[in-house]
C-alpha positions in Angstrom: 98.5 60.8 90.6 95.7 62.5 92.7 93.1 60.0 90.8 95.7 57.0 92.2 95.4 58.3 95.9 91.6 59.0 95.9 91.3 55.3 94.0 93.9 53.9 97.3 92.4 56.3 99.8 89.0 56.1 99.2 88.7 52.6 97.4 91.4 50.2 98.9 91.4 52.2 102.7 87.9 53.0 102.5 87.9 56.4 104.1 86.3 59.3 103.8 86.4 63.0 104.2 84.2 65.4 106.0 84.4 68.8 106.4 86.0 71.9 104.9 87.8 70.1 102.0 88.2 73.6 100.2 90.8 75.5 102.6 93.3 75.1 100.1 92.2 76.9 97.2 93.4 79.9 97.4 91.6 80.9 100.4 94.3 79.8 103.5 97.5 80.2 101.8 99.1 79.9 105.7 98.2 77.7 108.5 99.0 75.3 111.1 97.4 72.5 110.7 96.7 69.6 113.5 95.9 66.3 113.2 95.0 64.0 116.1 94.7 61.8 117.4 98.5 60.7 116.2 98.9 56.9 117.3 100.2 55.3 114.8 103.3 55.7 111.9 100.0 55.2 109.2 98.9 58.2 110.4 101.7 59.9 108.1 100.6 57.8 105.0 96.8 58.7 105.5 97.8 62.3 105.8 99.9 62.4 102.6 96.7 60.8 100.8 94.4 63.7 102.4 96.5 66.1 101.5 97.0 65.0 98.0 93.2 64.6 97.7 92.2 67.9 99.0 94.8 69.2 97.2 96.6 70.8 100.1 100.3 71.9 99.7 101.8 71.2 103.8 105.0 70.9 105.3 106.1 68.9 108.5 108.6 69.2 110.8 110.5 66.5 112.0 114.5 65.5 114.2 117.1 66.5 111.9 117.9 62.6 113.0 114.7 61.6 110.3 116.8 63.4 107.5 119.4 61.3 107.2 119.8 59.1 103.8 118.3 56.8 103.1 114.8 58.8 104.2 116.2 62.2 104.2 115.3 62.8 100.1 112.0 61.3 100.6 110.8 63.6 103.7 112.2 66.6 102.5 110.0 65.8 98.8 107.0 65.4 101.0 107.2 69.0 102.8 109.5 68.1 105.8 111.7 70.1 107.2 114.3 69.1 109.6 114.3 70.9 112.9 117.2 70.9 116.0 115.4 69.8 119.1 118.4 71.3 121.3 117.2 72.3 124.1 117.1 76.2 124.6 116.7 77.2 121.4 112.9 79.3 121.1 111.4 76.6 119.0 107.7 78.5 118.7 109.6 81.8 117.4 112.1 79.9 114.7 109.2 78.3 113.3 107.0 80.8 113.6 109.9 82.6 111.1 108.9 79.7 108.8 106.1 81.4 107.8 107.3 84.5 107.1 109.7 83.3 104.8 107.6 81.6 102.7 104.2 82.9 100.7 102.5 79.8 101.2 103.0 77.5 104.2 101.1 75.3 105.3 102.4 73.3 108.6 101.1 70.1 109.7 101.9 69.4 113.5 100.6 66.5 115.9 99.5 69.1 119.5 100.8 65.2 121.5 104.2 65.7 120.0 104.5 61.8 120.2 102.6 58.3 119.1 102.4 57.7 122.9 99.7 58.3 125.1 99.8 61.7 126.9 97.7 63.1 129.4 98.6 66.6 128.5 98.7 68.2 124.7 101.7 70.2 124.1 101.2 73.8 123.6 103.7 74.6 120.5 101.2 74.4 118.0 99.1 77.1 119.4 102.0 79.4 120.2 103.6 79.1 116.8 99.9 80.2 115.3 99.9 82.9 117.5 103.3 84.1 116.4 102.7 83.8 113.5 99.1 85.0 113.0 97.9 82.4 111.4 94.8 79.9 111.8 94.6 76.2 113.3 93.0 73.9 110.8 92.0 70.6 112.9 91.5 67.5 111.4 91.1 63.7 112.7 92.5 60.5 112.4 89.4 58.3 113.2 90.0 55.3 112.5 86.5 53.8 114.2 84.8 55.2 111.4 87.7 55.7 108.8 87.2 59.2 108.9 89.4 62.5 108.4 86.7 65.3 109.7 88.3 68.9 108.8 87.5 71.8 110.7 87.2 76.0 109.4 90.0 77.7 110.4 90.0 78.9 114.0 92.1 82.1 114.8 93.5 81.5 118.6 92.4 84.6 120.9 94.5 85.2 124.1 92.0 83.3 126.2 94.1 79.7 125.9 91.9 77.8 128.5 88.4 78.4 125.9 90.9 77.9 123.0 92.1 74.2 124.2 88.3 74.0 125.6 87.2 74.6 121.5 90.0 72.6 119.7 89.7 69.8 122.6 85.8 69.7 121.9 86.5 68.9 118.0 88.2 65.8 118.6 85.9 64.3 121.5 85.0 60.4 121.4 87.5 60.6 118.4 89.7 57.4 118.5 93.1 56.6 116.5 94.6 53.3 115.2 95.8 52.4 118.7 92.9 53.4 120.8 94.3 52.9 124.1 96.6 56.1 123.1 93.3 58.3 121.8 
């Protein structure tokens, strides 16, 4: 199947990888991984063909609401996992949990939270890394130059301000499917 999505991904889509392509083998067994910027639904589809290109095991987390038949089989085959969004629950520190659990785990998170456009990133992703001390792998949906640029893993330090400055700085003049959102 891998020679199908490199034969869609590459060939049909014509895009193209740049980057650290070989985090996955064996070397980051546990990360959070963050893809902007997320404007579009076919950003899901072009991230299930990088990941089955690289080779990358992930999981997402999506509304409980998502997991319902008739998609609830499919997303939870793919690596979703259905969370509450309740509010007043401590979201960072149940899924931060996530990755002690499990001996590999990989979690794929948009920092927007949303296809929309927002002025502010949310935070989550950064606090769930921190939790669980583990690194932020970024990668990009540009669809400008069809590109998925993956970064090396960067461990967050308690200075969040440089962090956001850092991670903010790898996706500059990066723009998604529906620019006016990037």
């Amino acid at each position: 199947m891998r020679w199908l999505a490199k034969l869609i991904y590459f060939k049909v889509f014509g895009w193209k990888i740049m980057g650290n392509t070989n985090f996955s083998q064996d070397t980051i067994k546990k990360a959070v991984i963050i893809g902007a910027p997320h404007t579009s639904n076919l950003d899901f589809i072009v991230g299930l063909f990088l990941r089955k290109i690289t080779r990358t095991k992930t999981n997402f987390i999506g509304k409980k609401e998502l997991f319902i038949w008739p998609f609830g089989f499919y997303f939870r085959a793919v690596g979703g996992i259905p969370i509450d969004r309740v509010s007043g629950q401590d979201k960072v520190e149940t899924i931060a949990k996530l990755f002690n659990d499990k001996k590999e785990f990989r979690l794929a998170l948009s920092p927007e939270g949303t296809r929309k456009k927002v002025d502010k990133w949310k935070t989550g992703f950064y606090y769930i890394a921190k939790a669980a001390n583990v690194p932020i792998i970024m990668f990009t949906f540009d669809y400008k130059n069809k590109l998925n640029t993956i970064s090396e893993p960067f461990y967050p330090t308690n200075n969040i301000e440089a962090d956001f400055n850092q991670i903010h700085h790898f996706y500059k003049g990066i723009l998604g499917k529906t620019s006016e959102f990037s």
